[in-house]
Each structure stands twice: as structure tokens, then as C-alpha cells.
Backbone bond lengths (Angstrom), bond angles and torsions (degrees), N, CA, C in turn:
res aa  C-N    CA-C-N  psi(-1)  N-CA   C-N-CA  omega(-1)  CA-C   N-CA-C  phi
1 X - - - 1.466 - - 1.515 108.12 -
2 X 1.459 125.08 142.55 0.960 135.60 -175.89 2.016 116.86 -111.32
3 X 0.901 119.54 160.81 1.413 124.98 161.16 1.020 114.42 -150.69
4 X 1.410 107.56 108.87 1.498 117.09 -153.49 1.880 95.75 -114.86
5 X 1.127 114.11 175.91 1.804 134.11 174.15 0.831 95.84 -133.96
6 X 1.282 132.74 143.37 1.410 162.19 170.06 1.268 108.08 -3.12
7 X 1.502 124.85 -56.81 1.418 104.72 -153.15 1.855 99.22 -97.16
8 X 0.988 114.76 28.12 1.430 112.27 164.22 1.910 118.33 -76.86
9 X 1.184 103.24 -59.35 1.083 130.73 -176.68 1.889 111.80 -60.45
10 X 1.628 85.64 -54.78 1.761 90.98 -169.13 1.522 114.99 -72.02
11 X 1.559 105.95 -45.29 1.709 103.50 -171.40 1.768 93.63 -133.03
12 X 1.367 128.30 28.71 1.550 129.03 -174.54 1.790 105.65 -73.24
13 X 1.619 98.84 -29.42 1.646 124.35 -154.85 2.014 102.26 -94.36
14 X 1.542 104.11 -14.75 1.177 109.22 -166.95 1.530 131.11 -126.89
15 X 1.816 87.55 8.40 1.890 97.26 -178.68 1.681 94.10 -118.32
16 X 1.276 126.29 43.22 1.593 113.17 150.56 2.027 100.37 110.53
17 X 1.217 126.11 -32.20 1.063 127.79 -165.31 1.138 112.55 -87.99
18 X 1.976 93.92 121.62 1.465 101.84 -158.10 1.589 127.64 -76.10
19 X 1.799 107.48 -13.14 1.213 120.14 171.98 1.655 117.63 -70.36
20 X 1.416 82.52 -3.70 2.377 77.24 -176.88 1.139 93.72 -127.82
21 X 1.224 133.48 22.97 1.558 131.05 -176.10 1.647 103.18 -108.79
22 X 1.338 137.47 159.78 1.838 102.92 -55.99 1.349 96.90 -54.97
23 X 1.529 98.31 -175.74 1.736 114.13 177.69 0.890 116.20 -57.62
24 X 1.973 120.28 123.38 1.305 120.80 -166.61 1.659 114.52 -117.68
25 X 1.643 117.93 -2.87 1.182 127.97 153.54 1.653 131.05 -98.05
26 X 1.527 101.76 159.31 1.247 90.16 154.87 1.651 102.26 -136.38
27 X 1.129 104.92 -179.85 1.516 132.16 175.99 1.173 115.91 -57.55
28 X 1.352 118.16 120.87 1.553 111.61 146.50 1.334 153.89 -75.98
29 X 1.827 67.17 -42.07 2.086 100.76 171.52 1.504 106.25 173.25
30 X 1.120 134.05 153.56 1.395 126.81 179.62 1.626 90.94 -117.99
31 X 1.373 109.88 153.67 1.536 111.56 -167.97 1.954 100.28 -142.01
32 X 0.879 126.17 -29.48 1.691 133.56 158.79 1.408 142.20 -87.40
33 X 1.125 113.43 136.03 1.345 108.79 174.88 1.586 91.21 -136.29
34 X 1.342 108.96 151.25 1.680 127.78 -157.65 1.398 88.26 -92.79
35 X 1.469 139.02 150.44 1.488 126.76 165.57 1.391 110.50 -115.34
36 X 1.857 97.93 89.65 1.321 102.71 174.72 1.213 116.21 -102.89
37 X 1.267 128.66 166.71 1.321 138.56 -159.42 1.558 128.13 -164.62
38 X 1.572 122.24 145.49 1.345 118.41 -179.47 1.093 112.42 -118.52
39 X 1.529 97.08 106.74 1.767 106.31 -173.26 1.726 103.75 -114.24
40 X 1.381 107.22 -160.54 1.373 125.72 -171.80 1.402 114.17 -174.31
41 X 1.711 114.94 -178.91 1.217 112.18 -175.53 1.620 111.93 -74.89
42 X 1.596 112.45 162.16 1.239 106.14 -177.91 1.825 103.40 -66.41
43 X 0.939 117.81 -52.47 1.644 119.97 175.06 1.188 121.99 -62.16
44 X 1.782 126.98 13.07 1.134 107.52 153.04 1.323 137.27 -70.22
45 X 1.475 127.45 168.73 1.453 109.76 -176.77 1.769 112.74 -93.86
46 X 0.658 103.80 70.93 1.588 120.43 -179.09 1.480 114.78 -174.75
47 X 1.615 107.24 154.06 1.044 88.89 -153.79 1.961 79.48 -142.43
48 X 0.882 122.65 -28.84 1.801 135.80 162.84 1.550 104.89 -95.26
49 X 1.610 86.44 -179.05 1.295 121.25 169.21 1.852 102.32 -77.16
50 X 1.389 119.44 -55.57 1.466 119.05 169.43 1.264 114.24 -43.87
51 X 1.264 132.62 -41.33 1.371 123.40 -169.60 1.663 114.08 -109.91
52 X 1.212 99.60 4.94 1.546 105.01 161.90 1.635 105.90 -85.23
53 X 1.065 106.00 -35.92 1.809 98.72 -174.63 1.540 115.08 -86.25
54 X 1.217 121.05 2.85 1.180 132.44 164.89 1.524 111.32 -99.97
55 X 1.290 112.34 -18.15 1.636 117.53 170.62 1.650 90.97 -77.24
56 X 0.987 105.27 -79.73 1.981 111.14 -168.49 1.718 99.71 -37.98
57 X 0.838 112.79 -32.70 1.966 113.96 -167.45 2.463 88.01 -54.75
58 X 0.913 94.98 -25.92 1.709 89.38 -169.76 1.820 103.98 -128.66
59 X 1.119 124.94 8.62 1.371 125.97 -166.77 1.532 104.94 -160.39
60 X 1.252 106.41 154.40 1.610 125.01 -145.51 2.217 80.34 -106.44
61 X 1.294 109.73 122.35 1.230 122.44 164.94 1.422 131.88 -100.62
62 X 0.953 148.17 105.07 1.620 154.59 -162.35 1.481 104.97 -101.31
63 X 1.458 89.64 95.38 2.026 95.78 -174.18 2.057 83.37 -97.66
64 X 1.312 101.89 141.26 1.040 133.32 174.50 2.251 112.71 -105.01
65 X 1.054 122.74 138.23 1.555 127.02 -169.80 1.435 128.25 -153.31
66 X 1.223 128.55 -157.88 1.803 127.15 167.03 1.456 101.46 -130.29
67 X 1.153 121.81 19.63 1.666 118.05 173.39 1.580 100.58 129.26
68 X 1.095 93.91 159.76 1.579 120.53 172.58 1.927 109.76 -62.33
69 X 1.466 118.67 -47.75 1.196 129.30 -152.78 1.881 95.13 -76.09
70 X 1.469 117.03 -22.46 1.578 106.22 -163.78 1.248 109.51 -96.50
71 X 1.516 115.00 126.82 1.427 133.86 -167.99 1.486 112.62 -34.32
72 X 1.534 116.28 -21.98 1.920 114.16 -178.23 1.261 95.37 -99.73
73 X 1.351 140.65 9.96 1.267 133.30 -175.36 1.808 90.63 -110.31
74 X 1.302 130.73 -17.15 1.401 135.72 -156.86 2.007 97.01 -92.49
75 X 1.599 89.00 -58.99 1.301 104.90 172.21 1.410 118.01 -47.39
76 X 1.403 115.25 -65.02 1.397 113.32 153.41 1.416 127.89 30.34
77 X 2.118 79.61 -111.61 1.532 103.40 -178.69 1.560 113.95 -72.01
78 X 1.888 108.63 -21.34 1.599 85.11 -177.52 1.833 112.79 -95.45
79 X 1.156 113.89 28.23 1.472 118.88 143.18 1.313 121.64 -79.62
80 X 1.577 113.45 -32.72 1.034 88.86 176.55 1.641 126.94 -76.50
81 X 1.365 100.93 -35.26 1.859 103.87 173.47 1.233 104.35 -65.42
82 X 1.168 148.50 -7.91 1.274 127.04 140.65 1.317 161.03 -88.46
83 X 1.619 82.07 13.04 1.533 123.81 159.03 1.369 121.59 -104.36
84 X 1.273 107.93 -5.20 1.648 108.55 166.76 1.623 111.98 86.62
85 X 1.293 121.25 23.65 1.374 123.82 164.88 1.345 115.30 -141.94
86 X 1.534 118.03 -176.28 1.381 103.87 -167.04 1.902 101.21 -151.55
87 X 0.910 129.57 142.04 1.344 132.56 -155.63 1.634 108.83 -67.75
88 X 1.091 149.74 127.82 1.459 125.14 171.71 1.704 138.09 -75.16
89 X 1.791 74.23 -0.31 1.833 71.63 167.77 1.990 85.16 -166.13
90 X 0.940 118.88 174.11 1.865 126.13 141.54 1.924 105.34 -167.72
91 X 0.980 80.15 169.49 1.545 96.98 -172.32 1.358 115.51 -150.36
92 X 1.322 120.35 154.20 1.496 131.78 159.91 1.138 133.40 -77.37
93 X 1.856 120.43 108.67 1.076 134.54 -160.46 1.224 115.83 -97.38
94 X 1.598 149.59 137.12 1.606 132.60 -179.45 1.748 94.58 -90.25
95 X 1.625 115.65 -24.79 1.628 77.59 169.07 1.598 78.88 -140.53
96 X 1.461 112.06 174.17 1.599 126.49 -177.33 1.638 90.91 -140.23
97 X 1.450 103.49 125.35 1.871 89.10 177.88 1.892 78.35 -166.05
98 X 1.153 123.12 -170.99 1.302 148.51 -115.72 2.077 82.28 -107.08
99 X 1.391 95.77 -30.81 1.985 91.68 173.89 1.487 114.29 -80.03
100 X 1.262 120.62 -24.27 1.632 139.63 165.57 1.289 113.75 -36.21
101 X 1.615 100.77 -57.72 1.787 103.65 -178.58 1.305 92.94 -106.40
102 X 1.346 157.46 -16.69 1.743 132.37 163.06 1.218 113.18 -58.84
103 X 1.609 120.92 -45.91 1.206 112.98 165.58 1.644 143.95 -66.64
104 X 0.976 115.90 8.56 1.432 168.58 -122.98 2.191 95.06 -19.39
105 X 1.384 95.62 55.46 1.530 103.75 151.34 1.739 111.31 -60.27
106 X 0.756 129.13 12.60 1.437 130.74 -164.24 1.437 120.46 164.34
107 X 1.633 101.58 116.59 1.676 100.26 -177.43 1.984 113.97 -67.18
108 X 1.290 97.29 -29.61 1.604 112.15 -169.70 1.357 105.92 -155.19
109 X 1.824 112.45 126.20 1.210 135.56 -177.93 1.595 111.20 -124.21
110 X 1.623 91.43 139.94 1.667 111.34 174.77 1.348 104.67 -94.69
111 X 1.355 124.08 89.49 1.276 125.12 174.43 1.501 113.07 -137.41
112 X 1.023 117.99 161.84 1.557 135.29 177.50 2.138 114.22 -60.15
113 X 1.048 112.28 122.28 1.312 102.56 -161.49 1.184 105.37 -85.51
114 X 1.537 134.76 7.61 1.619 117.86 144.76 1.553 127.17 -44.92
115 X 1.584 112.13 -38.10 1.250 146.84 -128.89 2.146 66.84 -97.71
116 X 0.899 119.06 -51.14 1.910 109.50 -162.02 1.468 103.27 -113.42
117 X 1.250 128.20 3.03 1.734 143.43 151.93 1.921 100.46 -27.78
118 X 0.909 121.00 -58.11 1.464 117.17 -176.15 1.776 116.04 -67.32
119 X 1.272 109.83 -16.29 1.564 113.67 176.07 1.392 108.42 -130.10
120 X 1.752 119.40 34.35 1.699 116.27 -164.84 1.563 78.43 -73.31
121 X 1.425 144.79 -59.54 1.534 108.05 -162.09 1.352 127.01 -62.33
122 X 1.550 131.68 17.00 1.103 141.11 -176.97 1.424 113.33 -129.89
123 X 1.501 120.46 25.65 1.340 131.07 164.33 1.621 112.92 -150.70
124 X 0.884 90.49 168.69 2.037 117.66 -172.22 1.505 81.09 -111.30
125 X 1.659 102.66 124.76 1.199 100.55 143.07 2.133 113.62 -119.52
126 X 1.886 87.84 116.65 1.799 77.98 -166.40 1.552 105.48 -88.59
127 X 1.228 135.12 8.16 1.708 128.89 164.59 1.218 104.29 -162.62
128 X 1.650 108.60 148.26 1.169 97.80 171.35 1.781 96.36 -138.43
129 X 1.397 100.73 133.85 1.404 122.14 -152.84 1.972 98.16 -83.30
130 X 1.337 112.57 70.57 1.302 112.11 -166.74 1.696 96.77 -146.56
131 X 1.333 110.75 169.64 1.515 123.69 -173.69 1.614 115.39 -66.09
132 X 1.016 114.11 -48.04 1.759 127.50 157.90 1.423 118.20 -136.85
133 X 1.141 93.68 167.92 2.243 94.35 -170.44 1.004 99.22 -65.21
134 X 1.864 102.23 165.84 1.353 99.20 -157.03 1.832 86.18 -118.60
135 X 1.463 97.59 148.16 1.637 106.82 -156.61 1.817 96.34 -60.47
136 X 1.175 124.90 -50.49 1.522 126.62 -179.84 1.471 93.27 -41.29
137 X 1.322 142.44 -50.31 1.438 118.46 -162.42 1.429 101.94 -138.71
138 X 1.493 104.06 84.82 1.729 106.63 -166.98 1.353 111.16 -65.41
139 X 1.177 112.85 -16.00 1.133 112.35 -158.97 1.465 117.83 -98.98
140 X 1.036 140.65 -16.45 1.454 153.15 76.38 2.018 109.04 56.52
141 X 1.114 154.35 115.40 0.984 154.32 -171.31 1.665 103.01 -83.86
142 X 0.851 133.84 146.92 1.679 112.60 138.41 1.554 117.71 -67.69
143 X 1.737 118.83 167.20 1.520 120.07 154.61 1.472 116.81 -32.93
144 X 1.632 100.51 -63.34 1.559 117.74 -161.09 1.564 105.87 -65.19
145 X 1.735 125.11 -5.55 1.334 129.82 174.08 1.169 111.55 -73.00
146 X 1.586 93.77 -54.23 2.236 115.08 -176.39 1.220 69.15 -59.88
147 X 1.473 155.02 -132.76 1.847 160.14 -9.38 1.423 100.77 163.85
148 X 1.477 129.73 79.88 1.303 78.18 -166.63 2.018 101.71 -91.27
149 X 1.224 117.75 14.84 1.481 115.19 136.55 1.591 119.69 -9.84
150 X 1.442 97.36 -70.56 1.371 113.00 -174.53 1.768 128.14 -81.51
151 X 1.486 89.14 19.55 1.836 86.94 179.26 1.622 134.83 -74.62
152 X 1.256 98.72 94.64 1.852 106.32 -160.97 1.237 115.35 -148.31
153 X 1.015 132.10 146.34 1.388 133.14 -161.26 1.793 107.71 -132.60
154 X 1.409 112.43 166.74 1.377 99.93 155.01 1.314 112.52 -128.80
155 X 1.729 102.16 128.63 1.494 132.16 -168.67 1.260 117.98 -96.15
156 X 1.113 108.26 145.00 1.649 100.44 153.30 1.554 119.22 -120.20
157 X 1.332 130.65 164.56 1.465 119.65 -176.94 1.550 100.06 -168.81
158 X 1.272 103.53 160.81 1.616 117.31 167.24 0.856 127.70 -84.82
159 X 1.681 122.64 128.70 1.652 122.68 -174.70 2.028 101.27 -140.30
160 X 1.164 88.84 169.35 1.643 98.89 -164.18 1.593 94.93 -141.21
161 X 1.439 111.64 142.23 1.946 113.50 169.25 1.271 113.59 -44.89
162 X 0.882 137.86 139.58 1.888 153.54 151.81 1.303 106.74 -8.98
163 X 0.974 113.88 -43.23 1.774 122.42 -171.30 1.831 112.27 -86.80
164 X 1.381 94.54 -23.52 1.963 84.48 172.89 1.574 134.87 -30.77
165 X 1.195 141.16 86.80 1.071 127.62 170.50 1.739 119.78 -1.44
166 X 1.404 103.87 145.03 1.638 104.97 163.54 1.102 115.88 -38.92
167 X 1.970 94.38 -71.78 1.841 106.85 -166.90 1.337 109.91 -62.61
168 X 1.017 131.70 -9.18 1.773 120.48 -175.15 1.951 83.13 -87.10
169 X 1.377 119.14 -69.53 1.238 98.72 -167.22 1.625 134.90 -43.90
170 X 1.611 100.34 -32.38 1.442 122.39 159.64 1.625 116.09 -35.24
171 X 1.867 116.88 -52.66 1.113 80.08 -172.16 1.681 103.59 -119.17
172 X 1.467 105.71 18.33 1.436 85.96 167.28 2.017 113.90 -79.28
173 X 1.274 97.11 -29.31 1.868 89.41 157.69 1.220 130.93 -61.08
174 X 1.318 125.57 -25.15 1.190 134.27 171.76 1.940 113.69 -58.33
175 X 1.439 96.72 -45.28 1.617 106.21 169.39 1.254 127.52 -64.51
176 X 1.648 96.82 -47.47 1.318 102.58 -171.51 1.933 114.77 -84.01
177 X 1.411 115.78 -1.96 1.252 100.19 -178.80 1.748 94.24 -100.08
178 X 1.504 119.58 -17.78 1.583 113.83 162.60 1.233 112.07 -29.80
179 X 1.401 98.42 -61.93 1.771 111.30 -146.75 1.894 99.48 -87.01
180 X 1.216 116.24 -17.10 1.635 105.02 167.96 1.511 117.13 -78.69
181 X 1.450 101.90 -26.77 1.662 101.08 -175.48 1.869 101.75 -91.55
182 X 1.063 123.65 -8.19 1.236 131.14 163.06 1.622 117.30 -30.10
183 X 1.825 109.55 150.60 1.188 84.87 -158.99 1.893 100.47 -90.67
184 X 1.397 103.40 -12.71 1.954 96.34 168.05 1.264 109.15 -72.70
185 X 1.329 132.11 -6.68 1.444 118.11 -165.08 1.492 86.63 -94.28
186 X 1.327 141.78 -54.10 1.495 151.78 117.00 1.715 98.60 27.60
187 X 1.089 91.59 -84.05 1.916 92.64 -173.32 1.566 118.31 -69.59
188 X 1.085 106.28 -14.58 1.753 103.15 179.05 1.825 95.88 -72.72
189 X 1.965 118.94 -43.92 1.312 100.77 -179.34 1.540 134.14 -82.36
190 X 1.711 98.57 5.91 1.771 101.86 -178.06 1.426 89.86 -81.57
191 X 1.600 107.95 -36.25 2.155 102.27 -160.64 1.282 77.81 -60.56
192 X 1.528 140.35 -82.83 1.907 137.12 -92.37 2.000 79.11 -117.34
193 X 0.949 129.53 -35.58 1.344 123.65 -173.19 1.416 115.61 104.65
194 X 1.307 105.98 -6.76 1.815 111.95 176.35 1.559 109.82 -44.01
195 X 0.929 160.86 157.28 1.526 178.02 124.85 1.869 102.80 -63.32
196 X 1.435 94.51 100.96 1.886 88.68 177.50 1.936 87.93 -148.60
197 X 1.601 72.78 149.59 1.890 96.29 -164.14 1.473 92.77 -159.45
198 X 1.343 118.41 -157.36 1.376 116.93 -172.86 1.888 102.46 -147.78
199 X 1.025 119.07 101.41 1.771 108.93 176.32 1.551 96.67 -106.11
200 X 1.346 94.43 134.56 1.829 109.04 -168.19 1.664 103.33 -72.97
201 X 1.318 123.60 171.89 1.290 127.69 169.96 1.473 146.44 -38.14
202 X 2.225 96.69 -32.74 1.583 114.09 176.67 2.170 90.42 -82.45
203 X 0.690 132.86 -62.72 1.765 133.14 -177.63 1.220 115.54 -53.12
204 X 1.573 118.81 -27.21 1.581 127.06 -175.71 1.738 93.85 -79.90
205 X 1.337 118.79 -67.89 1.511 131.00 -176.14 2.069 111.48 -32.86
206 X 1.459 86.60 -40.71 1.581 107.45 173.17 1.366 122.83 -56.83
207 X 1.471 103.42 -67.04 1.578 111.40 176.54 1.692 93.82 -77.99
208 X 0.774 147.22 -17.63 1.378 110.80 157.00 1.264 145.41 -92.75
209 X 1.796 100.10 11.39 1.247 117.21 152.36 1.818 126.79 -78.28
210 X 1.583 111.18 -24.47 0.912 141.75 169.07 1.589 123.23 -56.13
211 X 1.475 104.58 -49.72 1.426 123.28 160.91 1.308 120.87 -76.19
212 X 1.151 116.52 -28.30 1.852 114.17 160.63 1.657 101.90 -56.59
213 X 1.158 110.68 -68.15 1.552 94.83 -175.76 1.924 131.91 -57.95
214 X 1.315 74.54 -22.44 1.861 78.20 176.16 1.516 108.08 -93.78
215 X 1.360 118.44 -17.78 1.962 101.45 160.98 1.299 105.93 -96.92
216 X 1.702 112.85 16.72 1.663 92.82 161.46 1.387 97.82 -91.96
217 X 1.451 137.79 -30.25 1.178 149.18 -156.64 1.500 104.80 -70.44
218 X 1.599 103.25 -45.28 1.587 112.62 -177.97 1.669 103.60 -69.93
219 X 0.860 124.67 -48.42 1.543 115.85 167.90 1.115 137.91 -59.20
220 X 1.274 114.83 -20.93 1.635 127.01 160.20 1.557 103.75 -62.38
221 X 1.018 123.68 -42.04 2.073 129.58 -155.61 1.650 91.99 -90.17
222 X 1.569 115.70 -43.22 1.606 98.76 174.77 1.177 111.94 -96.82
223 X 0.949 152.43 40.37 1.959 154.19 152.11 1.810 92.31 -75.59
């Protein structure tokens, strides 16, 4: 059994590596979505995604991230070229949390909103790059609201080799959608803001056909 994030599944089978070449899983169900997000200080002068790109159109922006390669870092920047501005600097951070933007190493960070939970009244969060808003900050757009081009998240989910029996897949879903609809699995996403549910194998297979086309899409806009 596997528990894979996004880029296993979507492009794992298609950048050279001979152990995932062709596609050697399938889906069981995907049950997470990470709750990342692009926030800022509460005193910045912006308060969206619209009025951040009209801020950057005359002022130098310092987006802060976890790398270039992770799907909310992709989304990111290609909102912004499709908003018609361009960041004046970003960089790769090992952690992004609530000292990131006080210290103001960074005007605006793509980070997970557990990670700035201890200073949420001292930040804007203007998107959060997830499947639906996330109840801690309803107010919050998704990507796919700004773009919805850009509607994609990063997931994680369970997958098994091609060859798994039915009944084994039968009942490891049977467990695993227990224990997501569970009521601690439940409370880990009201505290941290994670979004976890259970989409079975025919809806999982889907959206991750769905996400093939939209990180082909995102790679076309940043080339």
C-alpha cells in the first residue's frame, strides 16, 4: 500500500523513473488535502489576490515557499502570470510560520495554515490553494475561485499495484474510509485546518485525471 501526494500519481509515471513507468498504481481513495495557503501581514496593503497584483504592478514583492517542484508553489506563481504581474523576488524556505512575515523575510508566504494558526489574527490569508475553503478562514477564496484554470490542491491518498486483488482492495477501503470519517480524524481537521473526507477510487481516478491536465496547464504558463 502506498500513500502517495500528488505528484506520484500525476507526473511520477512521466519524468524518466523507471520504477513508476508506465503507471503501476491505482487508487483507492484519496482522503487529504494539505491546507496551504497565501497569506501576508495583517498591515499589508492588500487585502486579495486583485489587489496584490496591482500592489506588485509598482512594488517589489518577496513571496516566500518550500520549493519550486510543490504543486502550491506552481499555483502560486502561475496566478500570478495570469494576473499580469510577477513577484520581485521568492525563495525557498525550510520553515514559513508567523516569524517569516514579522520578520519580514518575506512579504507573502505559501505555507500550510497550521504553520501561521498561532498569529492568524496577525495575517491575511488571501487564497488558499485547497479543494474548498477552509472552515478556519472562510473567508479566504480558493485558487480555483481566483482561476478556476488553477483548481488543484495537494493531496494525499491510498494506492495499491495494478494487480491487487478486489477483496484486499475491498477491505482496505473499508478501513480506511472508517478511520477518515472518524471522529479524531474529524478533530485533527477542525484544530490544523486540513480538509479530509474520503473520495472512492471511480472520483479519485477522475481528479487525477483532472490534475494531469491542470499541471500540464501550469507548465505551459511558467515556461
Amino acid at each position: 500500500i502506498g500513500s502517495f501526494v500528488i505528484g506520484v500519481p500525476v507526473v511520477g509515471h512521466q519524468i524518466g523513473i523507471d520504477d513508476l513507468t508506465p503507471e503501476k498504481f491505482d487508487p483507492l481513495g484519496i482522503f487529504l488535502t494539505y491546507p496551504f495557503v497565501i497569506a501576508t501581514s495583517a498591515d499589508a496593503p492588500y487585502s486579495t489576490m486583485e489587489e496584490l497584483a496591482a500592489h506588485a504592478a509598482e512594488n517589489d514583492v518577496a513571496l516566500g515557499h518550500f520549493g519550486d517542484v510543490l504543486t502550491p508553489t506552481q499555483v502560486t506563481k502561475a496566478l500570478a502570470a495570469n494576473m499580469d504581474f510577477e513577484w520581485g523576488s521568492d525563495a525557498a524556505f525550510d520553515a514559513l510560520d508567523c516569524n517569516t512575515l514579522a520578520s519580514g523575510d518575506a512579504d507573502v508566504v505559501n505555507t500550510t495554515l497550521q504553520l501561521i494558526l498561532p498569529c492568524l489574527d496577525d495575517v491575511k490569508v488571501l487564497v488558499s490553494i485547497t479543494d474548498e475553503r477552509i472552515p478556519l478562514v472562510p473567508d479566504a477564496p480558493t485558487a480555483g475561485e481566483v482561476d478556476e484554470t488553477l483548481d488543484i490542491a495537494l493531496w494525499n491518498g491510498l494506492f495499491v499495484h495494478k494487480d491487487t486483488p478486489q477483496d484486499v482492495r475491498d477491505k482496505i477501503i473499508a478501513v480506511a474510509q472508517k478511520t477518515a470519517m472518524s471522529d479524531r480524524a474529524q478533530a485533527v481537521a477542525k484544530e490544523t485546518g486540513a480538509l479530509i473526507y474520503w473520495q472512492g477510487p471511480d472520483e479519485s481516478a477522475e481528479r487525477i485525471a483532472q490534475d494531469i491536465e491542470t499541471v500540464g496547464r501550469i507548465e505551459s504558463i511558467l515556461e
